[in-house]
N, CA, C and O atoms as a CHARMM CRD file, in Angstrom:
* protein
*
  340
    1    1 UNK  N     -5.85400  11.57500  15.12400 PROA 1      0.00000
    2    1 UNK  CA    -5.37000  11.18500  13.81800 PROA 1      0.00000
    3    1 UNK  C     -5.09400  12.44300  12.99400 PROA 1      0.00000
    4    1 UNK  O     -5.89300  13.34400  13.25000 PROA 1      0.00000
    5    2 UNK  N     -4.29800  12.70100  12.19600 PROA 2      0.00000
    6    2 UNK  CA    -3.90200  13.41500  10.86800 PROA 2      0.00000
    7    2 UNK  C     -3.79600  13.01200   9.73900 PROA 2      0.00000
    8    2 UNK  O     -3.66400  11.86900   9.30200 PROA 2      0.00000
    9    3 UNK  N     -3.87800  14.30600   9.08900 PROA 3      0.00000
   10    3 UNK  CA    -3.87600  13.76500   7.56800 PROA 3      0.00000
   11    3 UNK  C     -2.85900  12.86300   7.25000 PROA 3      0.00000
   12    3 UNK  O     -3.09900  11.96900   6.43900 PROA 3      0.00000
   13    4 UNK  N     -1.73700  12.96600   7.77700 PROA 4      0.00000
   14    4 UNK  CA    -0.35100  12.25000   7.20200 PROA 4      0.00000
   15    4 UNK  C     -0.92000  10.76700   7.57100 PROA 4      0.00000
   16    4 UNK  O     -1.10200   9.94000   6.67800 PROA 4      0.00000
   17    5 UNK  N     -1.15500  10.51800   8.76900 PROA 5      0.00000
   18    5 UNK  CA    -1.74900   9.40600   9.46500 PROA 5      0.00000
   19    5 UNK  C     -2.35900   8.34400   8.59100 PROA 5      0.00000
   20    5 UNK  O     -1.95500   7.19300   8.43000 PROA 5      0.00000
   21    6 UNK  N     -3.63200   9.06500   7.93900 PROA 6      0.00000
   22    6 UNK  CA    -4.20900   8.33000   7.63500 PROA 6      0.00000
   23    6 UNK  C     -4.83900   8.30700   5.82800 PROA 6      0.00000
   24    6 UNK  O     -5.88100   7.91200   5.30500 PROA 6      0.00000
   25    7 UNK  N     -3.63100   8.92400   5.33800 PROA 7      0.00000
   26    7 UNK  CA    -3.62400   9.23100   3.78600 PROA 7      0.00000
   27    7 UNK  C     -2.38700   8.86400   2.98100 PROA 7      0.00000
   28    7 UNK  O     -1.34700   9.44200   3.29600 PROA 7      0.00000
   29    8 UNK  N     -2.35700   8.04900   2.05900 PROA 8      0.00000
   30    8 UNK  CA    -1.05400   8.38900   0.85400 PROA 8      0.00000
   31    8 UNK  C     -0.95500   9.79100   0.18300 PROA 8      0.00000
   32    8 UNK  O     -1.51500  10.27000  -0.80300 PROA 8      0.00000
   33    9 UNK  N      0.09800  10.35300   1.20600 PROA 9      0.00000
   34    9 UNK  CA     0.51200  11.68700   0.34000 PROA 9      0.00000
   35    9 UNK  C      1.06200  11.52200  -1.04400 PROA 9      0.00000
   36    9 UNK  O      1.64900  10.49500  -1.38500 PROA 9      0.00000
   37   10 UNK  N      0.81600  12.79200  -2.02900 PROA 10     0.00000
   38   10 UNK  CA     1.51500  11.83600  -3.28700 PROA 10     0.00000
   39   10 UNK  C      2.49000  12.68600  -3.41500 PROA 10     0.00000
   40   10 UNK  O      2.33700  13.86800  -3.10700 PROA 10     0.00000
   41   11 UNK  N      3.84200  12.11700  -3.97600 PROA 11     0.00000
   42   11 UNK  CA     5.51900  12.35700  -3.88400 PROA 11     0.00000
   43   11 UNK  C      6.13900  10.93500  -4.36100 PROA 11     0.00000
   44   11 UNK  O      5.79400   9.81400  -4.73600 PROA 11     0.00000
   45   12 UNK  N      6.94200  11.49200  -4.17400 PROA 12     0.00000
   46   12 UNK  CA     8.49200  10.37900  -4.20300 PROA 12     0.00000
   47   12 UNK  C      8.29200   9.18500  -3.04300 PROA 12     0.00000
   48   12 UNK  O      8.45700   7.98500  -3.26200 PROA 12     0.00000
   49   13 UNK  N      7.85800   9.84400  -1.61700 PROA 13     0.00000
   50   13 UNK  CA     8.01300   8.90100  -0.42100 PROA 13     0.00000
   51   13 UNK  C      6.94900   7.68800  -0.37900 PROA 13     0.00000
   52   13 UNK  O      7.40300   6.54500  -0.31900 PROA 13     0.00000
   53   14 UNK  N      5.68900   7.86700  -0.40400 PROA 14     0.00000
   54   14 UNK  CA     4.74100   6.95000  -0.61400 PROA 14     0.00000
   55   14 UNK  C      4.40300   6.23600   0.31100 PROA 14     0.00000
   56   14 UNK  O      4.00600   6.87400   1.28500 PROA 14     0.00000
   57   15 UNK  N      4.39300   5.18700   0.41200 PROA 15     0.00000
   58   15 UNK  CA     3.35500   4.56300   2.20200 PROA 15     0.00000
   59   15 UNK  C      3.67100   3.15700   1.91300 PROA 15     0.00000
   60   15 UNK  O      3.28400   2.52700   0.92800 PROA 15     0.00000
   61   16 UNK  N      4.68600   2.57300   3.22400 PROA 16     0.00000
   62   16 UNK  CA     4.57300   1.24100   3.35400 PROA 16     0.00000
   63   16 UNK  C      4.12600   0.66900   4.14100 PROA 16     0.00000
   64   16 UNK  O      4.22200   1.07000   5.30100 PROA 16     0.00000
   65   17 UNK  N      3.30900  -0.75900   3.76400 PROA 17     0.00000
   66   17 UNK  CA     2.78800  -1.59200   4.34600 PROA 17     0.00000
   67   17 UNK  C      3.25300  -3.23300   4.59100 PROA 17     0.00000
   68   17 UNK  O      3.99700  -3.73800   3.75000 PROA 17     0.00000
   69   18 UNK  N      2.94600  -3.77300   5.37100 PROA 18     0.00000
   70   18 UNK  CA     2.94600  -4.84100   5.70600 PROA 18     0.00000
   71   18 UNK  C      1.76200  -5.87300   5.07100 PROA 18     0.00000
   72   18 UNK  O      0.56800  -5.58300   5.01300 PROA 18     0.00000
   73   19 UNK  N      2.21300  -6.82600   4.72500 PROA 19     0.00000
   74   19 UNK  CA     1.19600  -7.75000   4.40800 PROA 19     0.00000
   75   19 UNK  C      1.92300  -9.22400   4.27400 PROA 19     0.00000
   76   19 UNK  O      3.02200  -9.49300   3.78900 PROA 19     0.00000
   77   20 UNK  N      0.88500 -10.12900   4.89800 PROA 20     0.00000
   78   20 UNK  CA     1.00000 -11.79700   4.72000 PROA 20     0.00000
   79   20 UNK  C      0.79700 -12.52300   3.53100 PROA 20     0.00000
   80   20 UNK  O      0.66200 -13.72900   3.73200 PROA 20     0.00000
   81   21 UNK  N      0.71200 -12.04000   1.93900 PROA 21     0.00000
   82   21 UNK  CA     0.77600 -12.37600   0.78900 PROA 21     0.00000
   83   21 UNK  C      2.32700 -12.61400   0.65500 PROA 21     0.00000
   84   21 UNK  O      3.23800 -11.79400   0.76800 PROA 21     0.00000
   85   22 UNK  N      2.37400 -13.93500   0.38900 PROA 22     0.00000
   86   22 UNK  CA     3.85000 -14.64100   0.51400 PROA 22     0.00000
   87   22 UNK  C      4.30100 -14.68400  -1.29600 PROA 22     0.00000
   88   22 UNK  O      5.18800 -14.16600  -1.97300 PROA 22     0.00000
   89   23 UNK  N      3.14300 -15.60000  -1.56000 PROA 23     0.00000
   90   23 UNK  CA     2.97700 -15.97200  -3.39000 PROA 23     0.00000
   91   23 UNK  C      2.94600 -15.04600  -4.23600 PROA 23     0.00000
   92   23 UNK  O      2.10500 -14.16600  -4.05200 PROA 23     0.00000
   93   24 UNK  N      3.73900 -14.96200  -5.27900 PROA 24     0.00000
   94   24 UNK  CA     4.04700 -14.42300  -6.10600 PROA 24     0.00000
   95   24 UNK  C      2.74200 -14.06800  -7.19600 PROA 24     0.00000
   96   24 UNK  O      2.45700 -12.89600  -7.44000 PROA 24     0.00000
   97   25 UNK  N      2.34200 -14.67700  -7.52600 PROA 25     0.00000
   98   25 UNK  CA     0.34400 -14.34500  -7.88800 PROA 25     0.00000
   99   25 UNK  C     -0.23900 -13.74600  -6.82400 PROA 25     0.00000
  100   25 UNK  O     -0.99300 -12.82000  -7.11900 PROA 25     0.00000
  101   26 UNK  N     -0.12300 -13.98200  -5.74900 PROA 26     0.00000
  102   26 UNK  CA    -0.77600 -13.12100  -4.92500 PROA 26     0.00000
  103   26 UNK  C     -0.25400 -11.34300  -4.66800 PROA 26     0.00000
  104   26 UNK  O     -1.08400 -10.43400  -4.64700 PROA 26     0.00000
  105   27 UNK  N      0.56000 -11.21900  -4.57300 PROA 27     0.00000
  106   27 UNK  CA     1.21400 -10.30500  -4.67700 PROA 27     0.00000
  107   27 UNK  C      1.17800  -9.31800  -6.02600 PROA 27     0.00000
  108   27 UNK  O      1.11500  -8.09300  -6.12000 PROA 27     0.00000
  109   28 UNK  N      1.25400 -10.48500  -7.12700 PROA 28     0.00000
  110   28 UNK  CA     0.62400  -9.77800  -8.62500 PROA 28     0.00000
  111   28 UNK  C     -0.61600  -9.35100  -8.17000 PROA 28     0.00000
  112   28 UNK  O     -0.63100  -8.13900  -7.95500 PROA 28     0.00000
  113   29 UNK  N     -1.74800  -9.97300  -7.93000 PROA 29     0.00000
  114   29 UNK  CA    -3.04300  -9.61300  -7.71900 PROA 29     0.00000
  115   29 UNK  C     -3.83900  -8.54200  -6.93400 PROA 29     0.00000
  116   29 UNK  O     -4.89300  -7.98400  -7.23600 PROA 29     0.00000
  117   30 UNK  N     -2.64200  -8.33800  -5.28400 PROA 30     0.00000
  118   30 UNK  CA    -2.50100  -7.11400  -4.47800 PROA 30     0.00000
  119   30 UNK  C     -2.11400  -6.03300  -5.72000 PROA 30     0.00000
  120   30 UNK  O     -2.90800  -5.19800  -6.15300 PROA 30     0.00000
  121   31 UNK  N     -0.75700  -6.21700  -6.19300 PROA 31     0.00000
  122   31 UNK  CA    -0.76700  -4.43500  -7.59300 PROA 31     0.00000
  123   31 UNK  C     -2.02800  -4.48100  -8.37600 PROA 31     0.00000
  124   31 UNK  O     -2.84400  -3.56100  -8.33700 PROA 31     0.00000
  125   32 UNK  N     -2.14500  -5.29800  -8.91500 PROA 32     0.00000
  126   32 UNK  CA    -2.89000  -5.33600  -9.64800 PROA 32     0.00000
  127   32 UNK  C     -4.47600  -4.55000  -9.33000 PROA 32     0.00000
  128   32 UNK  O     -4.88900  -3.56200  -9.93800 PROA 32     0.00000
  129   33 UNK  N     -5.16200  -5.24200  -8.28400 PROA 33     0.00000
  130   33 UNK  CA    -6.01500  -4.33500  -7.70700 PROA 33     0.00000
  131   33 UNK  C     -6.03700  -3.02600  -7.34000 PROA 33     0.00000
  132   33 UNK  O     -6.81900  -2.13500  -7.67300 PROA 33     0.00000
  133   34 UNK  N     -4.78900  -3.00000  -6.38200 PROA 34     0.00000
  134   34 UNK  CA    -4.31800  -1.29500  -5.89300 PROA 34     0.00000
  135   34 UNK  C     -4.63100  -0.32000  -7.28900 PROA 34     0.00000
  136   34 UNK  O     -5.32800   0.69100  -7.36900 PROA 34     0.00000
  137   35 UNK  N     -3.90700  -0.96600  -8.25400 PROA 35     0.00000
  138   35 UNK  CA    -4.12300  -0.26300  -9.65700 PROA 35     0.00000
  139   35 UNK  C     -4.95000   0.62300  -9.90200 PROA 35     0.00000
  140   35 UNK  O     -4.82500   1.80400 -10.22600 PROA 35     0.00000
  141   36 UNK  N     -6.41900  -0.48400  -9.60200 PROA 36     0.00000
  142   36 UNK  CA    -7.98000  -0.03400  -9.98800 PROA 36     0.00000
  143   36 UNK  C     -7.83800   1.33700  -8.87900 PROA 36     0.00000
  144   36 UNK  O     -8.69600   2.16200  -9.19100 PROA 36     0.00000
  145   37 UNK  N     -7.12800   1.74000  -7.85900 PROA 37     0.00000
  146   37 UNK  CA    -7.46000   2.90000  -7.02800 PROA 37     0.00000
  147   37 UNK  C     -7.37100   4.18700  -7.84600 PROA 37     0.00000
  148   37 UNK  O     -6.22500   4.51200  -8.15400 PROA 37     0.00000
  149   38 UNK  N     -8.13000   4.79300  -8.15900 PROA 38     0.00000
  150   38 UNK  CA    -7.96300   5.93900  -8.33000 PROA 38     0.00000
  151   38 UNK  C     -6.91000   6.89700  -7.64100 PROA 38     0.00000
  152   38 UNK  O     -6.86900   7.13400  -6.43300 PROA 38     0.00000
  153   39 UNK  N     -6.16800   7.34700  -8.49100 PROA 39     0.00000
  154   39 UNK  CA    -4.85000   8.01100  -7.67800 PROA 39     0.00000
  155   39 UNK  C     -3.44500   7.09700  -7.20000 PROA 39     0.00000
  156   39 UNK  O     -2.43800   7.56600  -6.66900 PROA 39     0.00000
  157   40 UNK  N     -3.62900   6.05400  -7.45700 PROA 40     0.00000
  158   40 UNK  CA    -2.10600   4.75300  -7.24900 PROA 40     0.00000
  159   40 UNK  C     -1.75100   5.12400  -8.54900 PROA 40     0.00000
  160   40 UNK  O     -2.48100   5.10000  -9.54000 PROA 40     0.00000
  161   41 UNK  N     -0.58100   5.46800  -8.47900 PROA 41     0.00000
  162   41 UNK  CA     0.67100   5.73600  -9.57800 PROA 41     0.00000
  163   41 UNK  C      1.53400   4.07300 -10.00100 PROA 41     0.00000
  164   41 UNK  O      1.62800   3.74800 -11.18400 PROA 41     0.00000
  165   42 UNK  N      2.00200   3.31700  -9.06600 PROA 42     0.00000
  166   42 UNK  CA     2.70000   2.65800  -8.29800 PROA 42     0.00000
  167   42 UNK  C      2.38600   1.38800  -7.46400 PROA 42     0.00000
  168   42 UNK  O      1.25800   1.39900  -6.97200 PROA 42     0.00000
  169   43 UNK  N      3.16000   0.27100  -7.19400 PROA 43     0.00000
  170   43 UNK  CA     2.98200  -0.56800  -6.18800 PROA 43     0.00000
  171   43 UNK  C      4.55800  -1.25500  -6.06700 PROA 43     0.00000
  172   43 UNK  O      4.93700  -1.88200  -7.05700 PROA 43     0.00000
  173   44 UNK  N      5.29000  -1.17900  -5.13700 PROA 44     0.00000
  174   44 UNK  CA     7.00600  -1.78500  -5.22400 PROA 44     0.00000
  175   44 UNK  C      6.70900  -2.79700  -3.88100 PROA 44     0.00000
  176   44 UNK  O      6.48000  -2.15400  -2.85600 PROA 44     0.00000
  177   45 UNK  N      6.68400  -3.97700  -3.76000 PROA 45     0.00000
  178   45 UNK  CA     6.94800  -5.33600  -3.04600 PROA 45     0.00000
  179   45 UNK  C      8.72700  -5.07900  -2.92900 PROA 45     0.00000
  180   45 UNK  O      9.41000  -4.94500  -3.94500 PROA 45     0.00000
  181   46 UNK  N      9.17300  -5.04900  -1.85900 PROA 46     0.00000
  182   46 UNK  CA    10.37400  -5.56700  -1.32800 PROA 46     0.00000
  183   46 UNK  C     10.59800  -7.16600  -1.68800 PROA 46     0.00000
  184   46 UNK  O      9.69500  -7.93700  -2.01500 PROA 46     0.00000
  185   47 UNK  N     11.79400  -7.44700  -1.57600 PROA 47     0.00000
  186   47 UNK  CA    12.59600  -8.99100  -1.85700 PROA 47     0.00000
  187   47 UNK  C     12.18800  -9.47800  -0.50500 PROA 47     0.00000
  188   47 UNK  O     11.73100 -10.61600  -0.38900 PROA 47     0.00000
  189   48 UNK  N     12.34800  -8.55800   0.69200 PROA 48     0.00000
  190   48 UNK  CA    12.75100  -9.06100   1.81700 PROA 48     0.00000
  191   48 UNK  C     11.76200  -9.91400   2.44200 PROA 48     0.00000
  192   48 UNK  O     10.81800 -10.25200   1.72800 PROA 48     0.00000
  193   49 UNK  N     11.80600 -10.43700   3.95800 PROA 49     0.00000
  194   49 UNK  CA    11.07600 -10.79400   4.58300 PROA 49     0.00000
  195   49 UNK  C     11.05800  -9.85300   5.66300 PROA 49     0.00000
  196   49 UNK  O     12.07400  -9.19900   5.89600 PROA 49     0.00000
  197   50 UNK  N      9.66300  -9.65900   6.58500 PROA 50     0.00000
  198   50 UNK  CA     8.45300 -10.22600   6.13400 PROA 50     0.00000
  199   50 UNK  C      8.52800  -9.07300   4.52300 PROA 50     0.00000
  200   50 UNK  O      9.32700  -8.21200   4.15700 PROA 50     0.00000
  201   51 UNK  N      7.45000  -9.55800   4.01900 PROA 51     0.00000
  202   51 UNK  CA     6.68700  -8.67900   2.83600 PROA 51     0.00000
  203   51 UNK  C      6.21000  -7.45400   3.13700 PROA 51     0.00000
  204   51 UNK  O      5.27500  -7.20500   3.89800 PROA 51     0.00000
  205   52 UNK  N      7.16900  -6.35200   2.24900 PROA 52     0.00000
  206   52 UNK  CA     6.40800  -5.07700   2.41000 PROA 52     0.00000
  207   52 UNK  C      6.16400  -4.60500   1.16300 PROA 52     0.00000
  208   52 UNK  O      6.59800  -5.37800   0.31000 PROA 52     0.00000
  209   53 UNK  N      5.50400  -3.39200   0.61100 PROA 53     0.00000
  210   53 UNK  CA     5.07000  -2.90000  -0.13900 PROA 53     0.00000
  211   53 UNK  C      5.03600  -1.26300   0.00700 PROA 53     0.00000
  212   53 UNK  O      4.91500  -0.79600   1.14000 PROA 53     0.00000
  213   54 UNK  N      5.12800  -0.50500  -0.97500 PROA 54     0.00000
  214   54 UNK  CA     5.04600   0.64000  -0.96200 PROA 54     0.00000
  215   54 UNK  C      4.00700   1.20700  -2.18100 PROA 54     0.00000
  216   54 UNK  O      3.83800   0.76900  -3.31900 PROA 54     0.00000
  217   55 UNK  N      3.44800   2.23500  -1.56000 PROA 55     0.00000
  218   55 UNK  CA     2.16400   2.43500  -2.24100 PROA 55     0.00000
  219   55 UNK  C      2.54500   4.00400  -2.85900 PROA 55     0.00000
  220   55 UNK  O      2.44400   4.93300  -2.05800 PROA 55     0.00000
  221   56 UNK  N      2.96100   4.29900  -4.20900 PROA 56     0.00000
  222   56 UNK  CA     3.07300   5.85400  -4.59200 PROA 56     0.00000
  223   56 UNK  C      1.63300   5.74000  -5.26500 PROA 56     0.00000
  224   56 UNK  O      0.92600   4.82000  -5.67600 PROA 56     0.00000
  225   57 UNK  N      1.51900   7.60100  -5.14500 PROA 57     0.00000
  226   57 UNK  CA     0.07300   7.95100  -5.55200 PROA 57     0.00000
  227   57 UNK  C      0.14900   9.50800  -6.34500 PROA 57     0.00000
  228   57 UNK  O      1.01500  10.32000  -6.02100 PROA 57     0.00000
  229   58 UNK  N     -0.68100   9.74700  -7.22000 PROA 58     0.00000
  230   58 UNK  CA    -0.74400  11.29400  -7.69600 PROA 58     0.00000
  231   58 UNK  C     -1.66700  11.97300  -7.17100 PROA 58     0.00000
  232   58 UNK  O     -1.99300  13.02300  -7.72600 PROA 58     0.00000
  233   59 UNK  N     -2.40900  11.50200  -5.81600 PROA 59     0.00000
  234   59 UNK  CA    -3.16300  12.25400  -5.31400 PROA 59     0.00000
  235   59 UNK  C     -2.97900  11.95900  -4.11300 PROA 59     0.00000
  236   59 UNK  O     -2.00700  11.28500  -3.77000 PROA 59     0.00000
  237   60 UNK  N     -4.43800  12.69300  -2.73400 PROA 60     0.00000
  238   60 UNK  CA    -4.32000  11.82200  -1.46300 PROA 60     0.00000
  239   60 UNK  C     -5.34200  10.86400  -1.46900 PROA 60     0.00000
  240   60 UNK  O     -6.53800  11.09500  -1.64300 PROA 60     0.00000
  241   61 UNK  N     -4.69400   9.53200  -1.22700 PROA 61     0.00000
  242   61 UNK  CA    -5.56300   8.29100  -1.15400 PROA 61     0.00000
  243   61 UNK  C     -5.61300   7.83400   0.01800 PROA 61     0.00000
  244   61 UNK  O     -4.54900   7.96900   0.62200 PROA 61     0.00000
  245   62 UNK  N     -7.03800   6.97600   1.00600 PROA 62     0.00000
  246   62 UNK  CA    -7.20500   7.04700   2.23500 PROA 62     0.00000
  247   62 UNK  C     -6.50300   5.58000   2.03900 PROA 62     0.00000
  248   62 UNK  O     -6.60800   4.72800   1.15700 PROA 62     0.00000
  249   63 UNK  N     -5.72200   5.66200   3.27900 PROA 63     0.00000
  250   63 UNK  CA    -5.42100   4.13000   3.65400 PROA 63     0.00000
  251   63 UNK  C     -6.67700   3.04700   4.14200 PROA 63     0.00000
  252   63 UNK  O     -6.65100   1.81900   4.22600 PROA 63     0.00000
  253   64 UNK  N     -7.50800   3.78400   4.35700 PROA 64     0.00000
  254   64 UNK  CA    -8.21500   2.61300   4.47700 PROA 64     0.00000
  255   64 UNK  C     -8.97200   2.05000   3.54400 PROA 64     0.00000
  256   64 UNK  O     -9.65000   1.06000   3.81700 PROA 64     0.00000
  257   65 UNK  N     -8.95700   2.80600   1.86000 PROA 65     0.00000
  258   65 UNK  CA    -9.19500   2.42100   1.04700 PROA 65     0.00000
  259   65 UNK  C     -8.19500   0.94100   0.42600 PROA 65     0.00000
  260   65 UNK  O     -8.58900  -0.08700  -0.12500 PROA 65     0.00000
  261   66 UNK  N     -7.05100   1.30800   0.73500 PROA 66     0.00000
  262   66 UNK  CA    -6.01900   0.43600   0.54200 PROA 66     0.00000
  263   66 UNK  C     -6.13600  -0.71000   0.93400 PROA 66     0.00000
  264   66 UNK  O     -6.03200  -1.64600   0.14100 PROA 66     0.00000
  265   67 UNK  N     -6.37900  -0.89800   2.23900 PROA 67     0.00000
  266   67 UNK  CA    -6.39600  -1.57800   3.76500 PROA 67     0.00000
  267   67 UNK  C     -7.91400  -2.44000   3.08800 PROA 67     0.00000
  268   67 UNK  O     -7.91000  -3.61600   3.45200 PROA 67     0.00000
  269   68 UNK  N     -8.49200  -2.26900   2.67700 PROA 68     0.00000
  270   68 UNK  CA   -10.05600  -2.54300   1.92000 PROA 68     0.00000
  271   68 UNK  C    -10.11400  -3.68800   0.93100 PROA 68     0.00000
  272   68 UNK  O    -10.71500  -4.75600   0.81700 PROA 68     0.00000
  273   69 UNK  N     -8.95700  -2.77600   0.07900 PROA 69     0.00000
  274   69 UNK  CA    -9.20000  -3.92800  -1.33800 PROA 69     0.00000
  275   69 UNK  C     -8.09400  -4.89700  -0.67300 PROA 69     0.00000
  276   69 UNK  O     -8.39600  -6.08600  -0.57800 PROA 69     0.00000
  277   70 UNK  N     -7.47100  -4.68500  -0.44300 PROA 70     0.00000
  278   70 UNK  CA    -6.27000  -5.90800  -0.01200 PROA 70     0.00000
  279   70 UNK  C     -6.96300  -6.91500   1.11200 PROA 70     0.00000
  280   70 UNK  O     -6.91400  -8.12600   0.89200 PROA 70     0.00000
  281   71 UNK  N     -7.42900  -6.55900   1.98100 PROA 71     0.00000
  282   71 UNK  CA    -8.57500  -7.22200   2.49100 PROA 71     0.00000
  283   71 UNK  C     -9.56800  -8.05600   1.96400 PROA 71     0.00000
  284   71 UNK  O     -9.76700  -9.21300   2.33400 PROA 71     0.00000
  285   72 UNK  N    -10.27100  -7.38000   0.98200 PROA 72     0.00000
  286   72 UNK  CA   -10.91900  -8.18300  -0.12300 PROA 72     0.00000
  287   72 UNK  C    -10.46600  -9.40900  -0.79800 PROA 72     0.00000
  288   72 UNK  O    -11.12300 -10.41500  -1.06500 PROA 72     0.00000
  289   73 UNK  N     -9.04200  -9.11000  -1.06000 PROA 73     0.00000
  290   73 UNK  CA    -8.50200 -10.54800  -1.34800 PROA 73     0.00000
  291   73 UNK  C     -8.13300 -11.33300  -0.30800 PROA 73     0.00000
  292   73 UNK  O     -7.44500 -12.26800  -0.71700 PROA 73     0.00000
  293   74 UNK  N     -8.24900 -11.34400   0.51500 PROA 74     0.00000
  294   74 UNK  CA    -7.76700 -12.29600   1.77200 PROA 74     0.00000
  295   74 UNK  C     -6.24400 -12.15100   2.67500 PROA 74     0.00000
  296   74 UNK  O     -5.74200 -12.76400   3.61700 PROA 74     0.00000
  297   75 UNK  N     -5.82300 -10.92000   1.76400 PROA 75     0.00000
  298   75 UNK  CA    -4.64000 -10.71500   2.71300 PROA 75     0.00000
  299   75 UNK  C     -4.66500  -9.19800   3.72000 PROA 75     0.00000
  300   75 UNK  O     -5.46300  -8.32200   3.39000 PROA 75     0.00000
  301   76 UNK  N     -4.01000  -9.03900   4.59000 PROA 76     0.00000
  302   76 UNK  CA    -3.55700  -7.62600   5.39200 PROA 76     0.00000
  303   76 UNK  C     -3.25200  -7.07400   4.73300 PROA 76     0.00000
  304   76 UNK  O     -2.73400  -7.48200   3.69400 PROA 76     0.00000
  305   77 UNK  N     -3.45500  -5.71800   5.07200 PROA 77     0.00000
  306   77 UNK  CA    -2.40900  -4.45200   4.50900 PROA 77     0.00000
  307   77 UNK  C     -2.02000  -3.69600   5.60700 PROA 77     0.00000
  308   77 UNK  O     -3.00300  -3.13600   6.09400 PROA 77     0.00000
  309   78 UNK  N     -0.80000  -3.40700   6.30200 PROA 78     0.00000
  310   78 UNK  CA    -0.82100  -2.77700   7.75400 PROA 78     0.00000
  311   78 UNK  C      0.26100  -1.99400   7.25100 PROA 78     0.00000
  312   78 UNK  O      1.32400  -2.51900   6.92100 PROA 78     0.00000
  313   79 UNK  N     -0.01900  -0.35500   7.14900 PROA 79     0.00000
  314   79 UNK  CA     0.62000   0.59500   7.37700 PROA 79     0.00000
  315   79 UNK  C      1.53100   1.10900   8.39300 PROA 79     0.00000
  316   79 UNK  O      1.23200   1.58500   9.48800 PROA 79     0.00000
  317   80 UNK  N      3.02200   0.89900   7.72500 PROA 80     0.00000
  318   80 UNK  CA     4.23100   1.45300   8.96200 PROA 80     0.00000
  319   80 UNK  C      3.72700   2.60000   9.35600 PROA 80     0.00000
  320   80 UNK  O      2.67800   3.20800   9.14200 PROA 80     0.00000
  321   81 UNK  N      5.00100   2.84000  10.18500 PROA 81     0.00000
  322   81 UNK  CA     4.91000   4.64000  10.58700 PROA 81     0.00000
  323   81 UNK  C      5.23700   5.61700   9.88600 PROA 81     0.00000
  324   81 UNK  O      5.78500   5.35900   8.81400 PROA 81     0.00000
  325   82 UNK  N      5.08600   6.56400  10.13300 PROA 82     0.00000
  326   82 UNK  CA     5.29400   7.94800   9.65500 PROA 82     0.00000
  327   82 UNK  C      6.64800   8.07100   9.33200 PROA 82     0.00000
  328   82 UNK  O      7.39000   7.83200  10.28500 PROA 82     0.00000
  329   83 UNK  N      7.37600   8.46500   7.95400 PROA 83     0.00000
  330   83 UNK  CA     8.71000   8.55900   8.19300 PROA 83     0.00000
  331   83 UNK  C      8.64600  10.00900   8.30500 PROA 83     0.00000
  332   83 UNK  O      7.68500  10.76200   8.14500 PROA 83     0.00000
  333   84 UNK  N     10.24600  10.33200   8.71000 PROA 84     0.00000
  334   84 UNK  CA    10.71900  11.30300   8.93700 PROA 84     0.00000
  335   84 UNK  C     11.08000  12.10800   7.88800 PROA 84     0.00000
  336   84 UNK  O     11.60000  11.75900   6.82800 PROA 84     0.00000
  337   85 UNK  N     10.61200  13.77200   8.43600 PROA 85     0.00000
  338   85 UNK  CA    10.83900  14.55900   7.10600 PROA 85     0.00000
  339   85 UNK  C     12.73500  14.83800   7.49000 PROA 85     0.00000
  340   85 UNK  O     13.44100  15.45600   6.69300 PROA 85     0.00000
């Protein structure tokens, strides 16, 4: 594993995830929490299907902190891949 791997670098690019929060309250409630993270700048939900999300940050935040609280509410959080520099 690496840092890139397994951290929200903070920038412009930010970290997307996957998640099974369909509902629109639910999805409020995923930002909403992320919020409370220390270091989340950010939370952008795509229109599309499935549901993704992108996580900007002003610091490095562990994904599995992420992966945690979103969990907590009853939904996934599954981190794509690495994009390309």
């Amino acid at each position: 594993m690496s840092i890139l791997s397994e951290n929200v670098i903070p920038g412009n690019h930010g970290k997307v995830f996957g998640t099974n929060a369909k509902e629109a309250n639910d999805l409020g409630r995923i930002k909403e929490n992320l919020l409370k993270i220390e270091g989340v700048k950010n939370v952008i939900f795509s229109d599309d299907f499935p549901v993704e999300f992108t996580v900007h940050t002003t610091k490095m935040v562990e994904i599995k902190e992420i992966e945690k609280m979103v969990k907590g509410l009853g939904f996934h959080a599954i981190p794509k891949g690495l994009f390309a520099l």
